[in-house]
C-alpha distance (Angstrom), angle and dihedral (degrees) to the residues before:
residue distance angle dihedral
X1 . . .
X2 3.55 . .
X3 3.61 108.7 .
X4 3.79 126.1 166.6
X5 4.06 125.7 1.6
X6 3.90 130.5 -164.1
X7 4.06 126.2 179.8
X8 3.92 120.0 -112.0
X9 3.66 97.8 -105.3
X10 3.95 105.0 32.0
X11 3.63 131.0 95.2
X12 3.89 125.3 -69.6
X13 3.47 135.3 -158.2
X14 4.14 100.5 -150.7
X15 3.72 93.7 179.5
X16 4.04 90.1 62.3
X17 3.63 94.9 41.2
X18 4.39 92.2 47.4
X19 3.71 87.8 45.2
X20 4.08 88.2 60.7
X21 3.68 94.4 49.0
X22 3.36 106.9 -100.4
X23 4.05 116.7 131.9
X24 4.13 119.5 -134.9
X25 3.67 126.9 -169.3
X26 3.90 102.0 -136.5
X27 3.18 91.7 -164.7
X28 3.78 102.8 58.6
X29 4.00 109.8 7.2
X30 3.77 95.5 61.0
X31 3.93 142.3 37.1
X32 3.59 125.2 -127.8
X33 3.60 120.5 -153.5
X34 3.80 141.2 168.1
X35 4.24 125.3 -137.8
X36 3.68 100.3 -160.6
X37 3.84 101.8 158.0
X38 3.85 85.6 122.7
X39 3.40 116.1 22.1
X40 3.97 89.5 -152.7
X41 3.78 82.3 63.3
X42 3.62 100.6 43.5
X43 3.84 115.3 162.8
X44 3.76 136.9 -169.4
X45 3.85 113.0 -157.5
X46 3.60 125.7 179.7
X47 3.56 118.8 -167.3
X48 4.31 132.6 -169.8
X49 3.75 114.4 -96.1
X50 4.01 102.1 -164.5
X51 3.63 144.1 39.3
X52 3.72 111.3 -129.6
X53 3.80 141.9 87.1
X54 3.74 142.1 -70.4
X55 3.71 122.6 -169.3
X56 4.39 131.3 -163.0
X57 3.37 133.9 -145.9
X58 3.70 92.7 -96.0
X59 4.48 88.7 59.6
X60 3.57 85.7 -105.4
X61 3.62 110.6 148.6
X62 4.17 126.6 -164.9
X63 3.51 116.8 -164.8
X64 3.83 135.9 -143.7
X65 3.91 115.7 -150.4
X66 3.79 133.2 -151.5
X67 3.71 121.9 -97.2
X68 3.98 105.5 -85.2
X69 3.90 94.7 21.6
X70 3.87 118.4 136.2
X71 3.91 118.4 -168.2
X72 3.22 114.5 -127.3
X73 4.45 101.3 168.8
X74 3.96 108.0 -2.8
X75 3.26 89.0 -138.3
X76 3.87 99.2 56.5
X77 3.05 91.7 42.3
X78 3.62 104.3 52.4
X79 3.70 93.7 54.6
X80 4.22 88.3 50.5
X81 3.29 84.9 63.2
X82 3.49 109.6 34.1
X83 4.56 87.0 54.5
X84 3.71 87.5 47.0
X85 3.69 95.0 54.9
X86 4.12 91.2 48.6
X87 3.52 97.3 31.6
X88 3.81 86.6 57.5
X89 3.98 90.4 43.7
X90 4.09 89.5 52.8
X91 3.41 91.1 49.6
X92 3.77 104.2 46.7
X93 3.58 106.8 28.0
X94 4.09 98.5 163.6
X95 4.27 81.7 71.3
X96 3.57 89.9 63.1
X97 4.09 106.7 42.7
X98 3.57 137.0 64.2
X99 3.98 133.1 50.0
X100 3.94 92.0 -36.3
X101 4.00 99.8 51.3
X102 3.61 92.6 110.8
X103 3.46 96.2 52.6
X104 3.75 88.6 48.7
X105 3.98 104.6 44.9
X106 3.53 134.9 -10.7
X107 3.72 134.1 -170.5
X108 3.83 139.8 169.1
X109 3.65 94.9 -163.0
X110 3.83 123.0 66.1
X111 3.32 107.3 -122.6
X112 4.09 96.0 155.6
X113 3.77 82.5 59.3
X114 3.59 90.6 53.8
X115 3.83 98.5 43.4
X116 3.74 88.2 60.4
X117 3.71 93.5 49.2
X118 3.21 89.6 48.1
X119 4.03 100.6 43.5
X120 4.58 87.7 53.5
X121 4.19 80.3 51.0
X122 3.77 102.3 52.0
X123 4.34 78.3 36.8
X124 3.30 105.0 49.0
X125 4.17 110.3 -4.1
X126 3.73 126.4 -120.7
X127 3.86 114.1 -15.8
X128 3.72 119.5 -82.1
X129 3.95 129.1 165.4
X130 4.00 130.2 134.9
X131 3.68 104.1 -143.6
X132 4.15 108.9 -147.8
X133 4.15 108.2 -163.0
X134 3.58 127.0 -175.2
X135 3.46 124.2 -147.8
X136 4.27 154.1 131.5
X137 3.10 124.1 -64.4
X138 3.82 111.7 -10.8
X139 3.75 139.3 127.9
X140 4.02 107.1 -82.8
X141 3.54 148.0 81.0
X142 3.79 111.8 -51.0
X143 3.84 115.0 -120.3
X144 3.77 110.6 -150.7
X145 3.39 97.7 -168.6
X146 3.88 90.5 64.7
X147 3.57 90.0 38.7
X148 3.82 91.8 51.1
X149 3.26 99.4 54.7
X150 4.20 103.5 36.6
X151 3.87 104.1 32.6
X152 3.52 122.6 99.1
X153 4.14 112.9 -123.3
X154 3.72 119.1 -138.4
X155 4.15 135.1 -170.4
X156 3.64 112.9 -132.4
X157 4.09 114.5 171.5
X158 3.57 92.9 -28.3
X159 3.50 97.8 -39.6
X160 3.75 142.6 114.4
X161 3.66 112.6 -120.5
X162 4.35 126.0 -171.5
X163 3.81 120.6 -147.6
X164 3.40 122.2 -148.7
X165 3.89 110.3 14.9
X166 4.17 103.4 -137.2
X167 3.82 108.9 -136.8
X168 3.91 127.9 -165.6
X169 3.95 112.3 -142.0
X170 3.73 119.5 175.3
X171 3.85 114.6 -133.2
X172 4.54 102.1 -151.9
X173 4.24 88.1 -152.8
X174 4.25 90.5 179.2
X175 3.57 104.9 93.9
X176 3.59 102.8 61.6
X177 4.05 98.4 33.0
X178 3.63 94.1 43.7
X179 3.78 85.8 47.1
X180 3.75 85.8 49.5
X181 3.93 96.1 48.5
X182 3.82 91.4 48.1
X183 3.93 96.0 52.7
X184 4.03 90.5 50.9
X185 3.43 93.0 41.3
X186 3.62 98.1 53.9
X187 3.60 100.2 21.6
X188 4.20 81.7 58.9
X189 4.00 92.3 49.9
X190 3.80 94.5 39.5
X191 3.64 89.6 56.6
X192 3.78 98.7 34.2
X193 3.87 101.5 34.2
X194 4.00 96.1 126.0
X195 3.54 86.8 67.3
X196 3.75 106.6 19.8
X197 3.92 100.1 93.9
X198 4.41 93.8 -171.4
X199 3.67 132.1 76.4
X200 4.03 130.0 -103.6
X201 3.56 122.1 -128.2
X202 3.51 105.5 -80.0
X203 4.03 83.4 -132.0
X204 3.73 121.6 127.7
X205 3.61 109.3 -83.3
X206 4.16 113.7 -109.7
X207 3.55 118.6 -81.6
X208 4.14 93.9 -160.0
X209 3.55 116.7 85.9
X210 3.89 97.5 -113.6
X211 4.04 96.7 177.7
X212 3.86 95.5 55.7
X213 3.84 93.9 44.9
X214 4.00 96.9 40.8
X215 3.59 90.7 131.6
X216 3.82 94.4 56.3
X217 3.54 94.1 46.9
X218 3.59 93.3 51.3
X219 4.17 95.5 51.1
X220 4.06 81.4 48.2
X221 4.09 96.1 57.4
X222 3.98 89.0 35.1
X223 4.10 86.0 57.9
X224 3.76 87.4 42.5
X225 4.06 89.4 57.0
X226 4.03 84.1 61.4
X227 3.63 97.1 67.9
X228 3.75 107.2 42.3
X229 3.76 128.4 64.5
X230 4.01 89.4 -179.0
X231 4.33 93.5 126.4
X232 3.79 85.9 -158.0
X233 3.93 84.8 55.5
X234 3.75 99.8 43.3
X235 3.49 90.7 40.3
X236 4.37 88.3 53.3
X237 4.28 87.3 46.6
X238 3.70 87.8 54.1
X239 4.12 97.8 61.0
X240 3.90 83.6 36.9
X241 3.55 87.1 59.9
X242 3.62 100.5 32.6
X243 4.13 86.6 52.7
X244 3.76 96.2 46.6
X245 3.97 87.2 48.2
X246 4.01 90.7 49.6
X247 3.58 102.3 42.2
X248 3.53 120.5 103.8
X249 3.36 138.1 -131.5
X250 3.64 101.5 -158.4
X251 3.87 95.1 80.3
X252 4.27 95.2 -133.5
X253 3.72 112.5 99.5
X254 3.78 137.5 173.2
X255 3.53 141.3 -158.3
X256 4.12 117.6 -173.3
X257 3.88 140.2 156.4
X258 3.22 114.0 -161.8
X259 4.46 98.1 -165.3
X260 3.64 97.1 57.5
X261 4.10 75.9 157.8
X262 3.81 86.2 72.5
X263 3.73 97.3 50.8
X264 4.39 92.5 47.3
X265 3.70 93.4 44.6
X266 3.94 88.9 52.7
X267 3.64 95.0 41.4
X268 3.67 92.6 47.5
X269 3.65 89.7 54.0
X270 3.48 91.5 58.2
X271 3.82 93.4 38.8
X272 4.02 87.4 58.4
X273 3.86 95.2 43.2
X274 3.51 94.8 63.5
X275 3.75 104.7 26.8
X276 4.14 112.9 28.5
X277 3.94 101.7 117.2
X278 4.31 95.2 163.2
X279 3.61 149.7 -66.0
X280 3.72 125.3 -94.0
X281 3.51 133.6 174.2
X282 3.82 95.0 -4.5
X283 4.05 89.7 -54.1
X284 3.91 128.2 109.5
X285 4.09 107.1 -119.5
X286 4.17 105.5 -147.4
X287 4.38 125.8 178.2
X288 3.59 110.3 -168.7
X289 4.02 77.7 -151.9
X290 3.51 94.9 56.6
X291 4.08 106.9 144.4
X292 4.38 82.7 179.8
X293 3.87 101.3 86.1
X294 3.53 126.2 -170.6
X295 3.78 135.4 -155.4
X296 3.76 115.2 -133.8
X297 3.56 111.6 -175.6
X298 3.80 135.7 -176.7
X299 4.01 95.8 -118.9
X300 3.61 131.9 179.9
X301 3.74 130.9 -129.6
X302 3.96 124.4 -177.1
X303 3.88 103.7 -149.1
X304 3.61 99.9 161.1
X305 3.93 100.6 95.9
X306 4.16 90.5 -167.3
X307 3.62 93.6 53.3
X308 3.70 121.5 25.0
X309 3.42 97.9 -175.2
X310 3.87 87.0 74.8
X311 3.48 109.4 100.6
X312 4.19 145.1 -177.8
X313 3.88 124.1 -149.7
X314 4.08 115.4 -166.9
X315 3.34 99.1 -162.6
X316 3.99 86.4 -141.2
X317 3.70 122.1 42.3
X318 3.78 134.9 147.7
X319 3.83 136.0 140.2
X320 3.60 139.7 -156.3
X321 3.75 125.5 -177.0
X322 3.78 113.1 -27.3
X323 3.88 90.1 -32.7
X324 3.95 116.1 92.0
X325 3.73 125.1 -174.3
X326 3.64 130.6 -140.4
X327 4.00 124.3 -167.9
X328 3.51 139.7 158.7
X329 3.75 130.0 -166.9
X330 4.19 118.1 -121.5
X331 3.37 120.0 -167.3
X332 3.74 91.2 -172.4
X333 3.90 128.1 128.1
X334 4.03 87.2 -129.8
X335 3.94 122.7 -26.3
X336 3.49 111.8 -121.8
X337 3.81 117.8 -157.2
X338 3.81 134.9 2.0
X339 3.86 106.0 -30.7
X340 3.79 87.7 -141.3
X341 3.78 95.9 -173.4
X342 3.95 94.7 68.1
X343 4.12 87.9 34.4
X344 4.41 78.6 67.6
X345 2.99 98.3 40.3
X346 4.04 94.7 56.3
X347 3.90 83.6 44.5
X348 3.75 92.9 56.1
X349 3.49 100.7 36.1
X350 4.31 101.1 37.2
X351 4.02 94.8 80.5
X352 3.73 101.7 27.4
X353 3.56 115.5 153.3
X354 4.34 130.4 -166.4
X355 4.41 82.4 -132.4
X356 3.56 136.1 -1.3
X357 3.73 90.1 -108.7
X358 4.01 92.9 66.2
X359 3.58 148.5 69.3
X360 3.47 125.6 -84.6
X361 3.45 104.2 -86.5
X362 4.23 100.1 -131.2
X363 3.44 125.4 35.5
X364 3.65 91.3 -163.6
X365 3.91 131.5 54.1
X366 3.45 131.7 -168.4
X367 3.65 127.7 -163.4
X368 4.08 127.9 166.5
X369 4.29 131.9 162.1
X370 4.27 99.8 -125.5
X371 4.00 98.1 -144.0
X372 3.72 124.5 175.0
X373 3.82 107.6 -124.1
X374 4.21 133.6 155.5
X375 3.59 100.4 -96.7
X376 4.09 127.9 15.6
X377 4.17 113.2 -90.2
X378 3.60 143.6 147.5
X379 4.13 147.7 -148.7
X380 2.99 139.8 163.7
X381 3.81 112.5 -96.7
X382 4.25 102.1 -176.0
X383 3.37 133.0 16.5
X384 3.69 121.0 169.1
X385 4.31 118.0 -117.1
X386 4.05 103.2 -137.1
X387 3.36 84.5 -145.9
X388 3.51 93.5 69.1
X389 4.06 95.9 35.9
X390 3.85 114.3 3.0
X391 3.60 89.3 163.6
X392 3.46 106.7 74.9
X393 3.49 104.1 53.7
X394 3.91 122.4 -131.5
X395 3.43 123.8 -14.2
X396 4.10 109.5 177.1
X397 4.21 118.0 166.5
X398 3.55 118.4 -166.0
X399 3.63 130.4 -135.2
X400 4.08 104.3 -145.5
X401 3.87 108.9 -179.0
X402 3.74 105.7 -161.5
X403 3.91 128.6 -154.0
X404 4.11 96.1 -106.0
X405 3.98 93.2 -164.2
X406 3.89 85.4 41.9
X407 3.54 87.7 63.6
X408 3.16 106.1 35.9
X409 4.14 91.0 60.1
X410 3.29 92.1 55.1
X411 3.66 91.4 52.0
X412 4.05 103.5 47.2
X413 4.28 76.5 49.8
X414 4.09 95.7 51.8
């Protein structure tokens, strides 16, 4: 059950939330900060630093939303976020490996061992596979072929003699992982069903106490892995034993990412790809049936003429005609004062010309802040005083507040 929430971003109270049971990191889940304006009034603040999940003892699970995010029905909501999150982490795998995974995402339950065991069930059901082996000198029906053509042939008082016999013995392997995929599918859903949106197996839930007897379970499937060559089925006994390895015992588990700015500026991409239409009267124009696609790119410009190893990245541009577009992604709450890294980047880019002998090569430039908000808005953020620079013509940046759970239902449907 679902219950408490907070936003990544906004004040927490970490003595409430320890005193219910559920376990923080103070060094990475929340923000400390000082107000010392007026030392009379001297503050200490701490503030969440990730969007995720943390369960108790009791199941109960509190929530921390993105920036921008307004609950509607915890419940809903919880699993929005929560298939966001992994969708994105299925999809773009090289965001969540290497040296900096866990200051990326961290878990302590295996869900990417569950996924795949779930993915072979809704593929091919529960496990099934009759392993036949042939070998020496065991109980079964002999198979001549194999002992034809590998046994050695000896001549014993004018006789002909085999050594070894080669028997076939079938190996049934579908009690024990089917009893295995069961118990970590429905174990997983059971624990996770406020933000599991798929059904369990409908199967009698395990008897045998899998959590106290991990270790024995995992030698069985590792012995099981010796007698198939099935890919599909060694690939299935893998995330059985990589879940049964990870799972733990202690009954708390998390689930946190602490760059939710990585996972907006790469849905937003996609969101303008396939549904940018225009801009008019300071506001972004989108069609979710938009057949026009565009191709926003992070590009790279070297504007810095005594060292072109200097570079700037938009994290949104495209053009079209004489009209270019310039947008960067905020994962901000609100921004407060001049965002001076897009202000440059509209300087650099507004009068940019293929040679010095040429014309500028678009007479229109676009340029708009993407931040996740609870309903879709816009202002404008910059626009330059003449008094202070007449020269260079207009230079207006948009504020475009975007519905953040909009989005992110269209993406987990794409």
């Amino acid at each position: 059950m679902i219950v408490n929430y907070a936003r990544d971003g906004e004040e927490c109270i970490i003595k409430q939330i320890l005193q219910e049971g559920f376990m923080l990191n103070t060094d990475k889940d929340i923000t400390k900060f000082s107000s010392d304006d007026n030392e009379q009034f001297q503050t200490n603040k701490t503030n969440f630093n990730f969007v995720g999940f943390i369960t108790n003892q009791n199941n109960n699970l509190f929530m921390v939303i993105p920036k921008g995010y307004k609950v509607s029905n915890l419940e809903d909501d919880a699993k929005l976020i929560f298939t966001t999150i992994q969708k994105h982490k299925q999809k773009n795998p090289d965001r969540y490996i290497g040296n900096q995974y866990g200051e990326k995402y961290i878990s302590n339950f295996p869900f990417a061992a569950f996924w795949g065991i779930y993915n072979y069930y809704n593929k091919f059901g529960l496990y099934h596979e009759i392993i036949e082996k042939t070998k020496p000198n065991i109980n079964g029906k002999i198979n001549w072929k194999v002992t034809l053509k590998q046994t050695s042939f000896y001549i014993i008082d004018n006789d002909i003699f085999m050594f070894p016999y080669f028997y076939s013995k079938k190996y049934n392997l579908n009690t024990i992982i089917t009893e295995c995929m069961i118990y970590a599918i429905d174990y997983t859903i059971n624990k996770f069903h406020c933000l599991l949106n798929i059904e369990g197996t409908g199967k009698c839930f395990p008897e045998y106490d899998f959590l106290n007897n991990k270790e024995k379970i995992i030698k069985i499937l590792q012995n099981a892995k010796t007698l198939t060559f099935n890919d599909t089925s060694i690939e299935l006994l893998n995330n059985l034993i990589n879940f049964f390895q990870n799972l733990n015992q202690g009954g708390t588990y998390y689930f946190k990412t602490y760059v939710f700015e990585y996972l907006w500026e790469d849905i937003v991409v996609q969101y303008l790809n396939d549904n940018f239409v225009n801009i008019d009267n300071n506001n972004l124009i989108f069609n979710t049936n938009n057949t026009d696609k565009k191709n926003f790119t992070k590009a790279t410009f070297h504007p810095n003429a005594i060292n072109k190893n200097h570079i700037i990245e938009p994290d949104f541009y495209y053009t079209e005609g004489d009209t270019q577009y310039i947008f960067d992604a905020k994962y901000k709450k609100h921004i407060s004062g001049i965002d001076y890294k897009q202000v440059c980047y509209s300087l650099f880019l507004k009068n940019i010309k293929k040679d010095l002998s040429s014309e500028n090569m678009y007479n229109k430039t676009y340029s708009a802040l993407l931040i996740p908000d609870d309903y879709t808005h816009s202002k404008l953020h910059f626009k330059i005083d003449p008094l202070y620079n007449k020269e260079i013509g207009n230079v207006d940046i948009i504020e475009q507040y975007l519905d953040i759970k909009e989005i992110m239902q269209w993406y987990i449907n794409q």
